[in-house]
VEXDREN-2710 file (C-alpha; in Angstrom, 1 decimal):
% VEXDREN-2710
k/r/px/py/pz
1/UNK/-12.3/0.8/-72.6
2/UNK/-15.2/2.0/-70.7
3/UNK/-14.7/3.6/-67.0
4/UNK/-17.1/2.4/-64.5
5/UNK/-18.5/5.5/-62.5
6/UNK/-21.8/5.8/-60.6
7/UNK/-23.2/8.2/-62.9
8/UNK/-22.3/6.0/-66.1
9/UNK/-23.3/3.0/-64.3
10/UNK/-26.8/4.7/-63.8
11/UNK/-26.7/6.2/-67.7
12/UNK/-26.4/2.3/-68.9
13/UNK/-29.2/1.4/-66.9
14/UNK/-27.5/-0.5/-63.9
15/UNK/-28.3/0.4/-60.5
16/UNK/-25.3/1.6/-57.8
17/UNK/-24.8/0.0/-55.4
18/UNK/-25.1/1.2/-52.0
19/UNK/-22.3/1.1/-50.0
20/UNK/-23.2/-0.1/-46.6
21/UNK/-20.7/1.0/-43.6
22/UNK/-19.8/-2.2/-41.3
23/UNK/-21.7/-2.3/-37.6
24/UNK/-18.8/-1.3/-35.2
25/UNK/-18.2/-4.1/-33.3
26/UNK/-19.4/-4.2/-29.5
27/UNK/-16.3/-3.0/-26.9
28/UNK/-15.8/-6.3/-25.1
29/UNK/-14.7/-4.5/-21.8
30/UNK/-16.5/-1.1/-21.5
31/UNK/-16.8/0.8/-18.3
32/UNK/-20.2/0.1/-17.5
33/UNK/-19.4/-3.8/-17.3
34/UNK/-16.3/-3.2/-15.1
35/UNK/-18.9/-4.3/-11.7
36/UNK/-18.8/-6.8/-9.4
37/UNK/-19.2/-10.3/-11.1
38/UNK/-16.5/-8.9/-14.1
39/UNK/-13.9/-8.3/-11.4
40/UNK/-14.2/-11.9/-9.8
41/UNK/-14.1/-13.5/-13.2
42/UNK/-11.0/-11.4/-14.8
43/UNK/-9.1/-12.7/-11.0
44/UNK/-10.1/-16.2/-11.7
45/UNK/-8.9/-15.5/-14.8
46/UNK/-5.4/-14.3/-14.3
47/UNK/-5.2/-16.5/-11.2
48/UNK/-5.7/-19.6/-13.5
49/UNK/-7.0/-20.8/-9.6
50/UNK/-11.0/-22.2/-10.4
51/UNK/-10.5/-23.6/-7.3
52/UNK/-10.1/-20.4/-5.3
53/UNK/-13.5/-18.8/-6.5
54/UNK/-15.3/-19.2/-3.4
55/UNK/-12.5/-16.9/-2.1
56/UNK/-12.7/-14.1/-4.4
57/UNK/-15.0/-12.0/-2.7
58/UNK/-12.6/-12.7/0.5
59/UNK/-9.9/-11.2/-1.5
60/UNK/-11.8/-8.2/-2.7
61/UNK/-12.5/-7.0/0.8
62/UNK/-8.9/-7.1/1.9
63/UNK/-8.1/-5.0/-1.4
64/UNK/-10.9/-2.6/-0.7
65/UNK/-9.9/-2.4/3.6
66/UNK/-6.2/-1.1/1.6
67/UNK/-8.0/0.8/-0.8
68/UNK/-10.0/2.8/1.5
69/UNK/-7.1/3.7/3.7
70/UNK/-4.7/5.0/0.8
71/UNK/-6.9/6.3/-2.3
72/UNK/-8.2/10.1/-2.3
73/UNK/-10.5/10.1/-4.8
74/UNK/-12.8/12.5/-5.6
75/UNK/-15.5/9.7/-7.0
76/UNK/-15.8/8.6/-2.8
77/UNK/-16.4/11.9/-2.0
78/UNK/-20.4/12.0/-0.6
79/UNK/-22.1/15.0/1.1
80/UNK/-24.4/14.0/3.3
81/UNK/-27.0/16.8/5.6
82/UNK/-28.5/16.3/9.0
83/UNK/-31.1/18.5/10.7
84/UNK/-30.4/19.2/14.4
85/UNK/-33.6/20.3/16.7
86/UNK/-32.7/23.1/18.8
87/UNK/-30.5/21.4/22.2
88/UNK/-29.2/18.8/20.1
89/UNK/-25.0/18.8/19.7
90/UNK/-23.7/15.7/18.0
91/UNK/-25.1/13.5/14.8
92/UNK/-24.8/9.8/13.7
93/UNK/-22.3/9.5/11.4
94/UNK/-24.2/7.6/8.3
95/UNK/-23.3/3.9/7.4
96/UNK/-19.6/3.7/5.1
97/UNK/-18.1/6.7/6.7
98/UNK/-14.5/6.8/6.3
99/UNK/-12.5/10.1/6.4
100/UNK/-13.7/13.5/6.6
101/UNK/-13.1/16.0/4.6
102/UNK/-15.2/19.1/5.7
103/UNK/-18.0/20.0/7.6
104/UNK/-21.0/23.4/7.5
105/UNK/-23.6/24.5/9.2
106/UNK/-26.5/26.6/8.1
107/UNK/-26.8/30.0/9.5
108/UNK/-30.4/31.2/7.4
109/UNK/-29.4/30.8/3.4
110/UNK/-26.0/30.9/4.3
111/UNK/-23.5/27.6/5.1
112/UNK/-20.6/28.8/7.6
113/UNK/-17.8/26.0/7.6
114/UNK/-17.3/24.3/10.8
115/UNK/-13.4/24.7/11.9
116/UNK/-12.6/20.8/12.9
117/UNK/-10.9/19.8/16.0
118/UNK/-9.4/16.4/17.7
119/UNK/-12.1/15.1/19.9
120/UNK/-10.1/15.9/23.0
121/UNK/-9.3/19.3/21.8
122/UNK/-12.9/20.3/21.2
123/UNK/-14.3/23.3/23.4
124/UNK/-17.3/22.2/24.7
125/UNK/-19.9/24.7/25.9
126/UNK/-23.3/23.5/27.9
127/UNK/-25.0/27.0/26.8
128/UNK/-26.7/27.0/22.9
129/UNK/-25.6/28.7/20.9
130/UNK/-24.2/28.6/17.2
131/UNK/-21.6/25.9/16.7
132/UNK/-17.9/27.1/16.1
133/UNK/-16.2/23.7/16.0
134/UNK/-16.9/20.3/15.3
135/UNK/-15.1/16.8/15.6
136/UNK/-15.1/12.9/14.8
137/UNK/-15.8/11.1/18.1
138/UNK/-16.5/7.7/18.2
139/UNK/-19.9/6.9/15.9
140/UNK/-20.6/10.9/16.4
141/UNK/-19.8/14.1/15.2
142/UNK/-20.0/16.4/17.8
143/UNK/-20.2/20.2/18.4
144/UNK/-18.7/22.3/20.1
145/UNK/-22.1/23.5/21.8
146/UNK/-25.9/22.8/21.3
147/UNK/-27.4/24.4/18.6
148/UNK/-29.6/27.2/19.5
149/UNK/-32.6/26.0/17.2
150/UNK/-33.3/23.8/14.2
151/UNK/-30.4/23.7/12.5
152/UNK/-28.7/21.4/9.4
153/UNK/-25.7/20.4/9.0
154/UNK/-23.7/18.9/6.2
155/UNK/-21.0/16.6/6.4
156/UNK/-18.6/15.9/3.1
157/UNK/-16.6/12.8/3.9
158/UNK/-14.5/10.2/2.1
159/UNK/-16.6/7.1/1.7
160/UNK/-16.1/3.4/2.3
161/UNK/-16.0/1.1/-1.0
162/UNK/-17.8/-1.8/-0.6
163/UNK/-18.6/-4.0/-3.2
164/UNK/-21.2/-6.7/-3.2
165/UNK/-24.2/-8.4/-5.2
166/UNK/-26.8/-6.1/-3.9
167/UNK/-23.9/-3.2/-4.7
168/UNK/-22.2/-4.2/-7.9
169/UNK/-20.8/-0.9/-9.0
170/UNK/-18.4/2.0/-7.5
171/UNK/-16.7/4.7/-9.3
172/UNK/-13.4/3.2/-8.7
173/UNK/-14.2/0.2/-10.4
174/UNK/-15.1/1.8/-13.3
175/UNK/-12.6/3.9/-13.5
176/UNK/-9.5/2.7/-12.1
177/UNK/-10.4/-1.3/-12.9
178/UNK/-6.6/-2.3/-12.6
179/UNK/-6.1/-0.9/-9.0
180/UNK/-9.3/-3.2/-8.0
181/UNK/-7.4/-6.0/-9.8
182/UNK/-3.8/-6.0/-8.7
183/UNK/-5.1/-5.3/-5.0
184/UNK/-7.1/-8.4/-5.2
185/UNK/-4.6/-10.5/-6.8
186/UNK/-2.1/-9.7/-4.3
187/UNK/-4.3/-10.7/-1.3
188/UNK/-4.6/-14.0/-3.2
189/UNK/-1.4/-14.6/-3.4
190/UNK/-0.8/-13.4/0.3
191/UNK/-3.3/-16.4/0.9
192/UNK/-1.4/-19.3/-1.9
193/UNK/1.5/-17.9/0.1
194/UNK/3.3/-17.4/-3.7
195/UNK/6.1/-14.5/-3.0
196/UNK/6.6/-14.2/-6.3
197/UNK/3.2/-13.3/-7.3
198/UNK/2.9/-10.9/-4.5
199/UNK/6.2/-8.8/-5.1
200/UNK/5.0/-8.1/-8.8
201/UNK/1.3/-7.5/-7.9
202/UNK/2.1/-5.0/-5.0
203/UNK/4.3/-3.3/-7.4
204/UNK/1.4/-3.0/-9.9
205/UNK/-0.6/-1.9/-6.9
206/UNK/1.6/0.6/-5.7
207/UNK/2.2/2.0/-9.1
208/UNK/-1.4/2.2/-9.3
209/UNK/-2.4/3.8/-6.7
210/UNK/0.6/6.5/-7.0
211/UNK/-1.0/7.4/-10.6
212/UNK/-4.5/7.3/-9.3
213/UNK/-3.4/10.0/-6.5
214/UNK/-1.6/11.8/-9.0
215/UNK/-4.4/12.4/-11.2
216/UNK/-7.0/13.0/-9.0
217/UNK/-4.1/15.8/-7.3
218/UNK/-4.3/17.8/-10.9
219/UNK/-8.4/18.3/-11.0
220/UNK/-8.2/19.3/-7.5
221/UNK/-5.3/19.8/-4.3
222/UNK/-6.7/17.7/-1.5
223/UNK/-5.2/18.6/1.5
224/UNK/-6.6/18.1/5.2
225/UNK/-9.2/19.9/7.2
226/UNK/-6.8/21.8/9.9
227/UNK/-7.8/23.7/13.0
228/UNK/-7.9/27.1/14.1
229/UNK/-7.6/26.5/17.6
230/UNK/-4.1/28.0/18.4
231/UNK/-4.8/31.0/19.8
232/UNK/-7.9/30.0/21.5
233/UNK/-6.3/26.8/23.4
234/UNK/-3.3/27.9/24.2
235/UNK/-1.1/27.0/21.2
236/UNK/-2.9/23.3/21.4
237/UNK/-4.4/22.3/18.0
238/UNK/-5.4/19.3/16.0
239/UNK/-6.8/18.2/13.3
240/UNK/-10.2/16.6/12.0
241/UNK/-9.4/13.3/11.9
242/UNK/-9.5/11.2/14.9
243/UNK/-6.2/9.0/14.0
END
């Protein structure tokens, strides 16, 4: 009996074949379609609700308002810089600020970090100089004193997540598509008023959100901006955050 090989196929005169490797087949869920219009069709989806899909968006920013307030993730960490004219001692805090984190001001080439203070607790001084302390106040973050000329400062804060047609995509989303899911399913079934529903999807939430914390802890500790005030107000001292 003859054995078939490629190089006796070729000797008898018939041609090998080539031996084509199959087209992977497309990912049906990768990241980059985790945005907006995917998350309200996998909730109508698991609601088995068409009737409710006027109200997704509705439940989407009840899961982000929980979102925001709980998650510490580095992916809604932005750095923003303002420039202060020489006088000047507070800044408008830019549109989706939610928690800071830290704060500098430039002295030359070099970035000194601003120690952070309660509002009530920050030392103000009328006289320029070069800022010491800095806290959240309102719309503001203010200084300790005016700056005594043109100066920048940079502001790292935790942003708001806000998702919407005109801004379809977050890093949360993408990464952490299930917390974005359970949170909105349970704010639908806070609405259908189905207990049931909402005791298993806050469990999936809260499990969610503990891993989410838990991995983001292992790149990097996160821990909060804290004073240095003690000694200078008497054994009085806060923190950066205004809550």
């Amino acid at each position: 009996m003859l054995g078939y090989s490629p190089l006796g196929a070729t000797a008898l005169g018939f041609s090998t074949p080539a031996i084509v490797s199959p087209e992977p087949e497309p990912d049906p869920e990768t990241p980059d379609e985790r945005d907006y219009a995917w998350l309200q069709a996998e909730v109508i989806d698991w609601l088995h609700r068409k009737d409710l899909k006027a109200k997704i968006p509705k439940f989407i920013t009840i899961a982000e308002a929980r979102i925001n307030r709980i998650v510490q993730a580095r992916g809604m960490e932005i750095e923003a810089t303002f420039s202060l004219a020489a006088g000047e001692s507070s800044v408008l805090l830019p549109t989706g600020f939610g928690t800071p984190i830290a704060a500098w001001i430039a002295d030359g080439t070099v970035q000194r970090k601003l120690t952070g203070a309660l509002p009530e607790l920050l030392p103000r001084d009328s006289q320029r100089g070069e800022p010491l302390f800095c806290a959240i106040d309102g719309s503001y973050l203010m200084l300790d004193c005016p700056v005594d000329r043109a100066r920048a400062v940079t502001l790292r804060y935790r942003g708001q997540l806000r998702l919407s047609d005109a801004s379809p995509n977050n890093s949360i989303l993408t990464k952490y598509p299930d917390l974005y899911l359970y949170g909105t399913l349970m704010a639908a079934a806070m609405f259908i008023r189905d207990q049931d529903s909402l005791q298993a999807w806050s469990a999936m939430f809260d499990t969610a959100v503990k891993e989410l914390n838990r991995n983001e802890s292992r790149a990097r500790a996160i821990a909060p901006l804290r004073t240095e005030l003690a000694g200078l107000l008497g054994g009085r001292c806060g923190n950066f955050y205004t809550e």
